[in-house]
N, CA, C and O atoms as CSV, one atom per row, in Angstrom:
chain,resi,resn,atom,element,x,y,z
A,1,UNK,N,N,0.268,-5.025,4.042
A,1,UNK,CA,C,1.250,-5.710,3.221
A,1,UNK,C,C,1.983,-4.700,2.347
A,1,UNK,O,O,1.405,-4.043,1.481
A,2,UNK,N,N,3.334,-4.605,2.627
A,2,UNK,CA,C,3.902,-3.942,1.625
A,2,UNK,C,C,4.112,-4.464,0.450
A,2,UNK,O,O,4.285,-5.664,0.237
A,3,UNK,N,N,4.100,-2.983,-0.923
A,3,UNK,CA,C,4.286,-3.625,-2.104
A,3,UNK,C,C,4.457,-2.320,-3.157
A,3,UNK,O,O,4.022,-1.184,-2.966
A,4,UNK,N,N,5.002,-2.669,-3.995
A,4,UNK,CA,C,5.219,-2.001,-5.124
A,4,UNK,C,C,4.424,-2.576,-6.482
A,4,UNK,O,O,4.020,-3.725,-6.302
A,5,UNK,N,N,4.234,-2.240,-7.289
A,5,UNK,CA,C,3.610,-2.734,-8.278
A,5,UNK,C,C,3.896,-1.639,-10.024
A,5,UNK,O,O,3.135,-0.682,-10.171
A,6,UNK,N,N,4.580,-1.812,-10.740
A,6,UNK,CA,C,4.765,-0.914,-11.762
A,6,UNK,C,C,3.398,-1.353,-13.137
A,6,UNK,O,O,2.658,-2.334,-13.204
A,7,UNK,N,N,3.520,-0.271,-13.966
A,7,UNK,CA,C,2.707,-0.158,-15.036
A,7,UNK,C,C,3.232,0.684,-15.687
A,7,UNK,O,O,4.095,1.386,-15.161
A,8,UNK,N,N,2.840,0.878,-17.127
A,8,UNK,CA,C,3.180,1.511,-18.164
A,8,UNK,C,C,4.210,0.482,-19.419
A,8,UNK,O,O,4.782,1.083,-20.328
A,9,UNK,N,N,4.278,-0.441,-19.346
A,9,UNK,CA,C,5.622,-0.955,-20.249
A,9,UNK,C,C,4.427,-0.961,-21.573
A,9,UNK,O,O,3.273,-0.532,-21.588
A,10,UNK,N,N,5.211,-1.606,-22.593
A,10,UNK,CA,C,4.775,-1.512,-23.951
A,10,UNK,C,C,5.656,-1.719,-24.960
A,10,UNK,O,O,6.863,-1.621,-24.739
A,11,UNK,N,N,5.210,-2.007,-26.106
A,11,UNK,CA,C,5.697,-1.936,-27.351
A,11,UNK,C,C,6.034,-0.337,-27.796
A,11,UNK,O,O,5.165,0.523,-27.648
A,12,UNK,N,N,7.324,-0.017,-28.334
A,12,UNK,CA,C,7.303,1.352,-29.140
A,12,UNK,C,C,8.283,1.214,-30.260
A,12,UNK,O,O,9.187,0.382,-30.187
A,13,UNK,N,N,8.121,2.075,-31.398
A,13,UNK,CA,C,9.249,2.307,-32.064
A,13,UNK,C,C,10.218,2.732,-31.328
A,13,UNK,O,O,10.103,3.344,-30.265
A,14,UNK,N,N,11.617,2.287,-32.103
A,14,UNK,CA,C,12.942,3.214,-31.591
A,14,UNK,C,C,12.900,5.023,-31.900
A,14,UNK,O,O,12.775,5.541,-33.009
A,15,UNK,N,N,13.027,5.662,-30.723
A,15,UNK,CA,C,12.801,7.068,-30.634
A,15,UNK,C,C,11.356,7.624,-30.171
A,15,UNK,O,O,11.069,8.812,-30.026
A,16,UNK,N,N,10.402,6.374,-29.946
A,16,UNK,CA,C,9.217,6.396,-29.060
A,16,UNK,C,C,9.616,7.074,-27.453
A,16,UNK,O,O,10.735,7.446,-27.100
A,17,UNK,N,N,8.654,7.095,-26.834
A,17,UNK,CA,C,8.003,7.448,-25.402
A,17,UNK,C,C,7.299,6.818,-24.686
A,17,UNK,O,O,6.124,6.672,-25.022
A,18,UNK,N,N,7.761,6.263,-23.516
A,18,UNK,CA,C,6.928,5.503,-22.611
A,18,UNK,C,C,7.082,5.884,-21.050
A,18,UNK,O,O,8.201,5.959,-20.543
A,19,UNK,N,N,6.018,6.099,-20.386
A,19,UNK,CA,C,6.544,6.449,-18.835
A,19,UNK,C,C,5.923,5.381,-17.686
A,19,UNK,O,O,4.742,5.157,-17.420
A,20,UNK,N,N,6.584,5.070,-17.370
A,20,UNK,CA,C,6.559,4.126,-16.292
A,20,UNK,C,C,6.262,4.291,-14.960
A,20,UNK,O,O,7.037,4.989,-14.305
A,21,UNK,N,N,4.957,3.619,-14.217
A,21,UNK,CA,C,4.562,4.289,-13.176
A,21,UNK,C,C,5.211,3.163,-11.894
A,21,UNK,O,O,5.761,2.125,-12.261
A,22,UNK,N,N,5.093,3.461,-10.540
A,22,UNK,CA,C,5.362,2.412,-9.729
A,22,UNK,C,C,4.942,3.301,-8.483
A,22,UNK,O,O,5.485,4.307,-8.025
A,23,UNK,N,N,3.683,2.543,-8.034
A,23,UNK,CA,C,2.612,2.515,-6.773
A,23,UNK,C,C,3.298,1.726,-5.656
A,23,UNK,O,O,3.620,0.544,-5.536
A,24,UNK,N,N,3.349,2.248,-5.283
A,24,UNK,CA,C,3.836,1.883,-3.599
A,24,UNK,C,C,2.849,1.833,-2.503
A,24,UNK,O,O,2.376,2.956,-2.329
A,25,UNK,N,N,2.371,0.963,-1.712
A,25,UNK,CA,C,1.194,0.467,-1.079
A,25,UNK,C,C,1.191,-0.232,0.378
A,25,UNK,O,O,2.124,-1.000,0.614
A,26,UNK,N,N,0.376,-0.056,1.205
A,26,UNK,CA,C,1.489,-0.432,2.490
A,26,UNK,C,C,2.105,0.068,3.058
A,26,UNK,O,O,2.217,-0.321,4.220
A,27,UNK,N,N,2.745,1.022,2.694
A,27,UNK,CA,C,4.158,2.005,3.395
A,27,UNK,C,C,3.131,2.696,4.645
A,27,UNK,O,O,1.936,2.987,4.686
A,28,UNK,N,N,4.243,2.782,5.591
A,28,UNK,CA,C,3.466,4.121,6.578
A,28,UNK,C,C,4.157,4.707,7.050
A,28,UNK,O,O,4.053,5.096,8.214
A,29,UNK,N,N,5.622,5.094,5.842
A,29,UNK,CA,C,6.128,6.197,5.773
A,29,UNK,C,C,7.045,6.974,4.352
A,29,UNK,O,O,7.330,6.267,3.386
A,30,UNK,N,N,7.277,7.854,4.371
A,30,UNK,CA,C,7.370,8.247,2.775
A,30,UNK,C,C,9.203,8.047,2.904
A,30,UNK,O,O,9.897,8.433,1.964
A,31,UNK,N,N,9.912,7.356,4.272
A,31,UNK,CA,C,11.123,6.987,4.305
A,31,UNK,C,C,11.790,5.898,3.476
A,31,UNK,O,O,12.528,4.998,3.877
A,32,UNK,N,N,11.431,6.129,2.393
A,32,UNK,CA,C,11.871,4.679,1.114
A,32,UNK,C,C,12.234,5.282,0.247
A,32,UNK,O,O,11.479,6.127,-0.234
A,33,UNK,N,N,13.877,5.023,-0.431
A,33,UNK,CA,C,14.111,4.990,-2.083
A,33,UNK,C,C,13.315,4.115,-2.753
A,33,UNK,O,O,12.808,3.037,-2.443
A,34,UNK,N,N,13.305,4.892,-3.882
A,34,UNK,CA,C,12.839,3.504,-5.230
A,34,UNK,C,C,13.915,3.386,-6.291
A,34,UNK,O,O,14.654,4.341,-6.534
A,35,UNK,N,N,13.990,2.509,-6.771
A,35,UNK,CA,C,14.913,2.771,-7.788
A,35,UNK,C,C,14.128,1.342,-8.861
A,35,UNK,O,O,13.472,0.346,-8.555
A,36,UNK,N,N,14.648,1.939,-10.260
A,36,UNK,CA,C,14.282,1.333,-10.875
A,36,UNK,C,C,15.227,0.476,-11.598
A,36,UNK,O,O,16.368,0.928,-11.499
A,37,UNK,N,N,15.136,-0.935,-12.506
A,37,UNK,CA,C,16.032,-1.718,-12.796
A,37,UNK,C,C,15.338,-2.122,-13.973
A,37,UNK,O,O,14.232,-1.704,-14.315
A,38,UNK,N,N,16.318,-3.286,-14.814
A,38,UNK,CA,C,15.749,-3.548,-15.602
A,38,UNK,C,C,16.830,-4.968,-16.015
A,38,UNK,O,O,17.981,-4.888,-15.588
A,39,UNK,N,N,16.494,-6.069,-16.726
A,39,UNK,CA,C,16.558,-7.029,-17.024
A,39,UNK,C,C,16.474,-7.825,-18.295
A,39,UNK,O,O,15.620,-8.688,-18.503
A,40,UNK,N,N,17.574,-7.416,-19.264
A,40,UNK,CA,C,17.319,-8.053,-20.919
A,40,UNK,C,C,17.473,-9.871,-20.818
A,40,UNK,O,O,17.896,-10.294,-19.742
A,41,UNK,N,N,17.223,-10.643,-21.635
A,41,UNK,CA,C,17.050,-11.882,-21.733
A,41,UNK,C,C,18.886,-12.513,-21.739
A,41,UNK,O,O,19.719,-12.204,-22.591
A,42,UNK,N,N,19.081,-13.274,-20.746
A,42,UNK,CA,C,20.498,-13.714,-21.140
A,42,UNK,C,C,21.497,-12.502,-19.949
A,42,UNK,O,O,22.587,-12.779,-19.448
A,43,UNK,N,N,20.657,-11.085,-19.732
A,43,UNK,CA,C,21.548,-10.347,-19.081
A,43,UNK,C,C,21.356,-10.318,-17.706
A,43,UNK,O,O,20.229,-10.482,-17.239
A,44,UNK,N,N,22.405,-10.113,-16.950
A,44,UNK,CA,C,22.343,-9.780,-15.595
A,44,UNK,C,C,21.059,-7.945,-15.010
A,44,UNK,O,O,20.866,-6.882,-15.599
A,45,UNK,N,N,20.648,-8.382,-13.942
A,45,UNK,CA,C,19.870,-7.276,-13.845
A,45,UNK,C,C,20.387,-5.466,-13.316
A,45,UNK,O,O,20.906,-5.123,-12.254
A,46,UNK,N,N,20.199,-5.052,-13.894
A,46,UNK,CA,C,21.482,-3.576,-13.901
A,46,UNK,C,C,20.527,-2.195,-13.580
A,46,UNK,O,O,19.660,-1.696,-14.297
A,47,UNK,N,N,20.874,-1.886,-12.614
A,47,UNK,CA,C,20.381,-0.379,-12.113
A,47,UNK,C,C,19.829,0.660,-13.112
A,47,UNK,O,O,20.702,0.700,-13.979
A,48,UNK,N,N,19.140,1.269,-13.357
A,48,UNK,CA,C,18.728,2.299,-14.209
A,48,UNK,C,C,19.034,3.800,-13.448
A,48,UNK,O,O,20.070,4.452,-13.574
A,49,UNK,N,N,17.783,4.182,-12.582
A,49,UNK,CA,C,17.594,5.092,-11.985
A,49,UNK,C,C,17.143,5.175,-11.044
A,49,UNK,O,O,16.590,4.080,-10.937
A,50,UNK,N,N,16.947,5.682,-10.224
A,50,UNK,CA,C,17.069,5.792,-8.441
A,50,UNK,C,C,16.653,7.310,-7.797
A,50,UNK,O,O,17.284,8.312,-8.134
A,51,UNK,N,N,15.612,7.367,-6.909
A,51,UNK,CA,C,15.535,8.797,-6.334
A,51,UNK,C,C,15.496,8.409,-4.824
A,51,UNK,O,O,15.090,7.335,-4.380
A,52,UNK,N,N,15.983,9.458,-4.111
A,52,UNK,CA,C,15.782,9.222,-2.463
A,52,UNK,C,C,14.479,9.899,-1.951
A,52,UNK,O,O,13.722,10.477,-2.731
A,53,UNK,N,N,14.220,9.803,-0.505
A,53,UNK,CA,C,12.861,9.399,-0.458
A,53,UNK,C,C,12.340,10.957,-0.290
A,53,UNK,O,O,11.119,11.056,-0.167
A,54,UNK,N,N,13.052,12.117,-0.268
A,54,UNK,CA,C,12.559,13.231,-0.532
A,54,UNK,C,C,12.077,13.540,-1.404
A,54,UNK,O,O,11.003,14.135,-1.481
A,55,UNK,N,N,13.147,13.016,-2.717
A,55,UNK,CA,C,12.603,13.328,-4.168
A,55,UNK,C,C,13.705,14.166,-4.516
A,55,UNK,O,O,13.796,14.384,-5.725
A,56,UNK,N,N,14.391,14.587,-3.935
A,56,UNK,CA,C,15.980,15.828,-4.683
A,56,UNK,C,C,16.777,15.210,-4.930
A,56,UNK,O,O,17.483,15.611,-5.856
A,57,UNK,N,N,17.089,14.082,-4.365
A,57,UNK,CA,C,18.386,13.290,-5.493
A,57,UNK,C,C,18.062,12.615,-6.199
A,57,UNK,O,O,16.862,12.369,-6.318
A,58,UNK,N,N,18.969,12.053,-6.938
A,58,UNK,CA,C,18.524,11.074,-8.347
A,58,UNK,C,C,19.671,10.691,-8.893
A,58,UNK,O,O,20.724,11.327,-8.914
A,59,UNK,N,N,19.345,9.138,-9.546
A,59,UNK,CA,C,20.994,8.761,-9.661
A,59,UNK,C,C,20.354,8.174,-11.301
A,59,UNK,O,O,19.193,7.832,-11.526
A,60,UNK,N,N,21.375,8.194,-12.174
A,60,UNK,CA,C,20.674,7.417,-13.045
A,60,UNK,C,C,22.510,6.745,-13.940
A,60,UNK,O,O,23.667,7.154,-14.027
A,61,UNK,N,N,21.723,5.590,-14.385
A,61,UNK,CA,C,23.024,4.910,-15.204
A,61,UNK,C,C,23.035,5.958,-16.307
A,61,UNK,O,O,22.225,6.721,-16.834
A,62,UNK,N,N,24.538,5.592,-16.431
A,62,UNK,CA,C,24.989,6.619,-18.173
A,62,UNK,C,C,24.303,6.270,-19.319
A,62,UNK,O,O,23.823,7.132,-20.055
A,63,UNK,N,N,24.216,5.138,-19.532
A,63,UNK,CA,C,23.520,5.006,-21.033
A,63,UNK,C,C,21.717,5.687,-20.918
A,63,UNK,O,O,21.103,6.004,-21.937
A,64,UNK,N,N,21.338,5.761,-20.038
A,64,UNK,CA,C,19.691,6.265,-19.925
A,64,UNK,C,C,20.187,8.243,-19.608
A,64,UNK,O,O,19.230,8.962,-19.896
A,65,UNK,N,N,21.051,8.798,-19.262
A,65,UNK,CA,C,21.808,10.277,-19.200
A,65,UNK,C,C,20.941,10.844,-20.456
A,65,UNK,O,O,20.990,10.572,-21.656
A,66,UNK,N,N,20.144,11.723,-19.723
A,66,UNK,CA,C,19.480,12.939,-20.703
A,66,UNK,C,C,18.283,12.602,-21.620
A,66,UNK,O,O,17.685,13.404,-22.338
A,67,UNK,N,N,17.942,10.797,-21.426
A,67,UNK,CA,C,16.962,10.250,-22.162
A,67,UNK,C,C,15.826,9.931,-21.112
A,67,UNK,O,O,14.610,10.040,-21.273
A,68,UNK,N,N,16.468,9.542,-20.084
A,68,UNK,CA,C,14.797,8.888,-19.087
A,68,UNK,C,C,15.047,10.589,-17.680
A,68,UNK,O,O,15.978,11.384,-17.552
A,69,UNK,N,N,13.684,10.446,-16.927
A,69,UNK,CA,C,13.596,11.240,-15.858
A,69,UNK,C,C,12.946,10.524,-14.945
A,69,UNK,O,O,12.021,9.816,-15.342
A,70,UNK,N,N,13.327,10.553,-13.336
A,70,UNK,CA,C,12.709,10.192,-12.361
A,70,UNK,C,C,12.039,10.943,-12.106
A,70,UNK,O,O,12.259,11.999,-12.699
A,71,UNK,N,N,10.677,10.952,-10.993
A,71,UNK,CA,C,10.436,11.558,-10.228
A,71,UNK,C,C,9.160,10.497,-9.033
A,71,UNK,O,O,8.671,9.367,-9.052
A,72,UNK,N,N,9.086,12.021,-7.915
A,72,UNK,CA,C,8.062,10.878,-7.319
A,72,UNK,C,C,7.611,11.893,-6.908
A,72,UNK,O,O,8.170,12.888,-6.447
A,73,UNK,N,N,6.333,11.600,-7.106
A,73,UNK,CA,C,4.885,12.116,-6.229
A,73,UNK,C,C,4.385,11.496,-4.728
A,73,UNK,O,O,3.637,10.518,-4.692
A,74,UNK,N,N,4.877,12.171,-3.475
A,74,UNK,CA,C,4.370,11.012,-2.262
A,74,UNK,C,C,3.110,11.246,-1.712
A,74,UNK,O,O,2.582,10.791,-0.697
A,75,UNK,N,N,2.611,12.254,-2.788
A,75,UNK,CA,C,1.259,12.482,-2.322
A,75,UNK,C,C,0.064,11.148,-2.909
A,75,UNK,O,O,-1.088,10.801,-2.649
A,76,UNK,N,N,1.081,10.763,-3.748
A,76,UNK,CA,C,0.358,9.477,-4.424
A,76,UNK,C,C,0.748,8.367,-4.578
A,76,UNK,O,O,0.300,7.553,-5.386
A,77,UNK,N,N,1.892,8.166,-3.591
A,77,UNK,CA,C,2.943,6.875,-3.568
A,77,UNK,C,C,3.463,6.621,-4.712
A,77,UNK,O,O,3.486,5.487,-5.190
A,78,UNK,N,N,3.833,7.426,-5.154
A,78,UNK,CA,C,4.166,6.671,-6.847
A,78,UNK,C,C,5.314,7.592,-7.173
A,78,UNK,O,O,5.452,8.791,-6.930
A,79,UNK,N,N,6.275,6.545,-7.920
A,79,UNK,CA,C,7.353,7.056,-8.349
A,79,UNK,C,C,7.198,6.716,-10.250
A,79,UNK,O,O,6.744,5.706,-10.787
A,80,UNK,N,N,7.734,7.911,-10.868
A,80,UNK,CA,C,7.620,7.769,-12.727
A,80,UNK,C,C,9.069,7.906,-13.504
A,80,UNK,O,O,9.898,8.810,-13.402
A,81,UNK,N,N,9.101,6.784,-14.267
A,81,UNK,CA,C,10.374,7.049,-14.701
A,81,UNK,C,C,9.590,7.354,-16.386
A,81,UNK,O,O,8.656,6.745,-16.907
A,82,UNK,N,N,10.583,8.785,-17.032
A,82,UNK,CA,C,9.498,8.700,-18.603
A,82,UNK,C,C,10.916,8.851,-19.240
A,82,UNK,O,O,11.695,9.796,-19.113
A,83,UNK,N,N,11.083,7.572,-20.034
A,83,UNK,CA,C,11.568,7.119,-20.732
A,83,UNK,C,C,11.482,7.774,-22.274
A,83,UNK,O,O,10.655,7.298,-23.052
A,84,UNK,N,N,12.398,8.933,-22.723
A,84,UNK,CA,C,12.433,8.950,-24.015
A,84,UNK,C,C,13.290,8.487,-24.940
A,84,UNK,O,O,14.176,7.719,-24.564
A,85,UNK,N,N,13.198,8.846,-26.278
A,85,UNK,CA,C,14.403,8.165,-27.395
A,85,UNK,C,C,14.779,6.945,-27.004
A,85,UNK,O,O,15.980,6.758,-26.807
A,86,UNK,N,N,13.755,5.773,-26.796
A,86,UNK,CA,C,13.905,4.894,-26.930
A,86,UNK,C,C,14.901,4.188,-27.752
A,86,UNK,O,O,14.960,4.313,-28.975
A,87,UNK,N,N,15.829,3.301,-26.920
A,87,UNK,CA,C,16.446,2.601,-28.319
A,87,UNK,C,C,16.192,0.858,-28.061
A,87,UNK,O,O,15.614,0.334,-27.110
A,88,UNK,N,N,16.914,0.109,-29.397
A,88,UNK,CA,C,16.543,-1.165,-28.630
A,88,UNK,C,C,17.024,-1.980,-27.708
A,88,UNK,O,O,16.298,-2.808,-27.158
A,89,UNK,N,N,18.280,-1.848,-27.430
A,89,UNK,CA,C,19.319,-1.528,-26.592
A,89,UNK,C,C,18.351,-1.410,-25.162
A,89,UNK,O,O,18.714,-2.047,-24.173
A,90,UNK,N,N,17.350,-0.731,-25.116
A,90,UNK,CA,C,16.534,-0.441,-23.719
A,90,UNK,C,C,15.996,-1.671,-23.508
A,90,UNK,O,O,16.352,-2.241,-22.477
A,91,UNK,N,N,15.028,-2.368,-24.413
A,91,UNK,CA,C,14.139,-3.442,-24.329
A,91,UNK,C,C,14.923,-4.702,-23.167
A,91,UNK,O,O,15.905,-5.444,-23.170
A,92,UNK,N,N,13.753,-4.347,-22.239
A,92,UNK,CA,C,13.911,-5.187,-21.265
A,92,UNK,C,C,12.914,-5.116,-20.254
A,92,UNK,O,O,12.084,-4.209,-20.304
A,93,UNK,N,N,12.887,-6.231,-19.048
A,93,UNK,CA,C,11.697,-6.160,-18.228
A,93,UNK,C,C,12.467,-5.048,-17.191
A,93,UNK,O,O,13.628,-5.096,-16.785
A,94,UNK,N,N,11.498,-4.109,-16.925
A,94,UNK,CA,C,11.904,-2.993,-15.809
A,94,UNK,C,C,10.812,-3.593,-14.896
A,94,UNK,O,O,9.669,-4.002,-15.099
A,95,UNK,N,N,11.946,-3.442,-13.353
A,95,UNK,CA,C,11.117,-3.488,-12.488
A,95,UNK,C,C,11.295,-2.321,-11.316
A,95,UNK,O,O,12.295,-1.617,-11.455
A,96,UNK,N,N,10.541,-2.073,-10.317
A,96,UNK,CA,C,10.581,-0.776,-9.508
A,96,UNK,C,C,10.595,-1.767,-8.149
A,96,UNK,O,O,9.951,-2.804,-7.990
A,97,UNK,N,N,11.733,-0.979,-7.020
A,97,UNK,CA,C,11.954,-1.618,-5.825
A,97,UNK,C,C,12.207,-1.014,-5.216
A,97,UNK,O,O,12.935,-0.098,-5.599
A,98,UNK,N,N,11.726,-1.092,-3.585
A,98,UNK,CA,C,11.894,0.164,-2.662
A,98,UNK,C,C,12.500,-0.546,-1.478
A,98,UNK,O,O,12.245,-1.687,-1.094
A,99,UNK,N,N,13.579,0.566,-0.825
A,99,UNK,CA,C,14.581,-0.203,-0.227
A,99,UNK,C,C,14.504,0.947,1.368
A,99,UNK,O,O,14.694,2.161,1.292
A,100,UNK,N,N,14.299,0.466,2.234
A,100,UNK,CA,C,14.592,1.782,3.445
A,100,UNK,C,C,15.433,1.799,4.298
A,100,UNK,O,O,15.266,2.059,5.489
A,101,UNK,N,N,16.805,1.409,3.532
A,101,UNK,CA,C,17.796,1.228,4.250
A,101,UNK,C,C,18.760,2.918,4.030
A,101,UNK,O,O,18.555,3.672,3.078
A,102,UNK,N,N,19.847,3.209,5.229
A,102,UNK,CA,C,19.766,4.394,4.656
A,102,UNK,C,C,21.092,4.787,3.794
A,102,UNK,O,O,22.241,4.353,3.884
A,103,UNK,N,N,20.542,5.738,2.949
A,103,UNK,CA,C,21.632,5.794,1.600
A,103,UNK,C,C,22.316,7.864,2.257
A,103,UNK,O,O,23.198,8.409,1.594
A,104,UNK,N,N,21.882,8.380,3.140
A,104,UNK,CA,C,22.320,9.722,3.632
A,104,UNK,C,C,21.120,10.608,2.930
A,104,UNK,O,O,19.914,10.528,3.161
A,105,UNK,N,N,21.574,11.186,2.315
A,105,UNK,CA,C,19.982,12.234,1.609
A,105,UNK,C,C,19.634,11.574,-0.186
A,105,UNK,O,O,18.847,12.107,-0.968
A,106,UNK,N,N,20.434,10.370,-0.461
A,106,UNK,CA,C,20.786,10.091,-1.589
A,106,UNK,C,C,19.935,8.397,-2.227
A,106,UNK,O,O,18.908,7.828,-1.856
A,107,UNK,N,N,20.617,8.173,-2.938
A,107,UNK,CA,C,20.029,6.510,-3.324
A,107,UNK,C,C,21.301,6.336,-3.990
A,107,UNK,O,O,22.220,7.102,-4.282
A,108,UNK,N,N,20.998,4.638,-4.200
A,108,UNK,CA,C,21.723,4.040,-5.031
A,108,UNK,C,C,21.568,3.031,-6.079
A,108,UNK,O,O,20.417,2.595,-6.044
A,109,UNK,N,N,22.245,2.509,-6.961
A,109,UNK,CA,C,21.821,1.667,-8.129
A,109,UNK,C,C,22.076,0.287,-7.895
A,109,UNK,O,O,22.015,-0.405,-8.911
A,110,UNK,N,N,22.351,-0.315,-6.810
A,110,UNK,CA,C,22.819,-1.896,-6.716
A,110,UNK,C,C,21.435,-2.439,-6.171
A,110,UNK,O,O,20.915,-1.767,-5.281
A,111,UNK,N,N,20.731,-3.661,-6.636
A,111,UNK,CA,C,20.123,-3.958,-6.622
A,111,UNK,C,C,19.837,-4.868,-5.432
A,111,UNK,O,O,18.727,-5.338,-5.186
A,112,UNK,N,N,21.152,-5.110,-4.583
A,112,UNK,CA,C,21.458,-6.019,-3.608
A,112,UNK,C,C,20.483,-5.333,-2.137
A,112,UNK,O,O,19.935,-5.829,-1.153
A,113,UNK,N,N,20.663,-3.995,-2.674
A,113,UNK,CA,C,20.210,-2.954,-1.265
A,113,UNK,C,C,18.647,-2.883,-1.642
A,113,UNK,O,O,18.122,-2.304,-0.691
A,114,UNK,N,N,17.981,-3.103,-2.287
A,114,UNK,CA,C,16.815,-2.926,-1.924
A,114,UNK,C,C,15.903,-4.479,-1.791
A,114,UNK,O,O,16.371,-5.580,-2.080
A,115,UNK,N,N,14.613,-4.231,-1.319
A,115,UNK,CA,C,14.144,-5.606,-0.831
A,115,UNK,C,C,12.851,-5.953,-0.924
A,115,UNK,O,O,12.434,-7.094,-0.724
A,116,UNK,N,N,11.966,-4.699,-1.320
A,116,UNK,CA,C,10.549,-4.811,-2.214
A,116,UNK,C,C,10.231,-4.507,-3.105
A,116,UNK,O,O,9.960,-3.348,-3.421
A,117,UNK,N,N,10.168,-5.496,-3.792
A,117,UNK,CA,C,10.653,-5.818,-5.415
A,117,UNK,C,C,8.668,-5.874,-6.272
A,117,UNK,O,O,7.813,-6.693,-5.936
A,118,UNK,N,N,8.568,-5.295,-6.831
A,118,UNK,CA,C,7.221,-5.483,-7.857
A,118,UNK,C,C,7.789,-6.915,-9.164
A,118,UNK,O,O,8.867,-7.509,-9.168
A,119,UNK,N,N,6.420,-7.121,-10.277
A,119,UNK,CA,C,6.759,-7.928,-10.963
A,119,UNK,C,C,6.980,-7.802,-12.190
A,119,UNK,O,O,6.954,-8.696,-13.036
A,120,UNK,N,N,7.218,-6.626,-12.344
A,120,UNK,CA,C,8.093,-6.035,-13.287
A,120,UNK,C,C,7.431,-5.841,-14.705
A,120,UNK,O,O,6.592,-6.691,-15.003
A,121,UNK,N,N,7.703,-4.782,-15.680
A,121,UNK,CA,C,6.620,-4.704,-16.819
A,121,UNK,C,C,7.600,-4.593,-18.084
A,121,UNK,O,O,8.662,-3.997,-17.907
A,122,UNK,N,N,7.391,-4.983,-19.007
A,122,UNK,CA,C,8.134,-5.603,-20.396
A,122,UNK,C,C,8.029,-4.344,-21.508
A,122,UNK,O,O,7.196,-4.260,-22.410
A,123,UNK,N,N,9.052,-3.432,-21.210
A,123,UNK,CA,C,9.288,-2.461,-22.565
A,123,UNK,C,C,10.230,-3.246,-23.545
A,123,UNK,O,O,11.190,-4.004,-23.415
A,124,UNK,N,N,9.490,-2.698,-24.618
A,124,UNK,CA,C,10.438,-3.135,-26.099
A,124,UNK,C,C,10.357,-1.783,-26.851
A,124,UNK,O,O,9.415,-1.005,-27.003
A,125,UNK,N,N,11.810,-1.747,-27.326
A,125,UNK,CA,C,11.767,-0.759,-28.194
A,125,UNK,C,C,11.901,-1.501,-29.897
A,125,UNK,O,O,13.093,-1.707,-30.125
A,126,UNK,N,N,11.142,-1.864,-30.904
A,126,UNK,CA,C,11.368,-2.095,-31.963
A,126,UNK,C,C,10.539,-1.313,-32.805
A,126,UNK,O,O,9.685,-0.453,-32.589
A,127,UNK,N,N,11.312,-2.167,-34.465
A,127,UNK,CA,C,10.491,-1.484,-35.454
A,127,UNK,C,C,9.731,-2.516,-36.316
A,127,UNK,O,O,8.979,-2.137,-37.214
């Protein structure tokens, strides 16, 4: 059974640190983007960051630019997004989804293209 499954969300102050894990399970091949998303209350669900299934590209939305980092380990199925300088502006449910459709050596941020979806984990940034 394929599946994704994320961990790490939490409570932090604004300008906190949190890194976000997402296990990938099932696969029986390391041919999958992940990309990660996220979901505020009232908002539509909007792309964050994204790596292809090598691990050398990486796409990330502007407002997360120079604050969060992807990466993935396929020695351990798991892809980490570490989220710094939290603001509250971030607070939302992130979820991690892996898509193996093909993007060229690259990924992308639309949420339409991918299709194994985890159940997503609840960062808040407050004070």
């Amino acid at each position: 059974q394929l599946q994704v499954v994320e961990s790490g969300g939490g409570l932090v102050q604004p300008g906190g640190s949190l890194r976000l894990s997402c296990a990938a399970s099932g696969f029986t091949s390391d041919a999958y983007v992940i990309g990660w998303f996220r979901q505020a209350p009232g908002k539509e669900r909007e792309g964050v960051s994204c790596v292809s299934s090598s691990g050398l590209s990486t796409r990330y939305e502007d407002s997360v630019k120079g604050r969060f980092t992807i990466s993935r380990d396929n020695a351990k199925n798991t892809v980490y997004l570490q989220m710094n300088n939290l603001k509250p502006e971030d607070t939302a449910v992130y979820s991690c989804a892996a898509s193996f459709r093909n993007f060229g050596r690259g990924c992308v941020l639309d949420p339409s293209e991918y299709n194994f979806w985890g159940q997503g984990t609840q960062v808040t940034a407050s004070s």
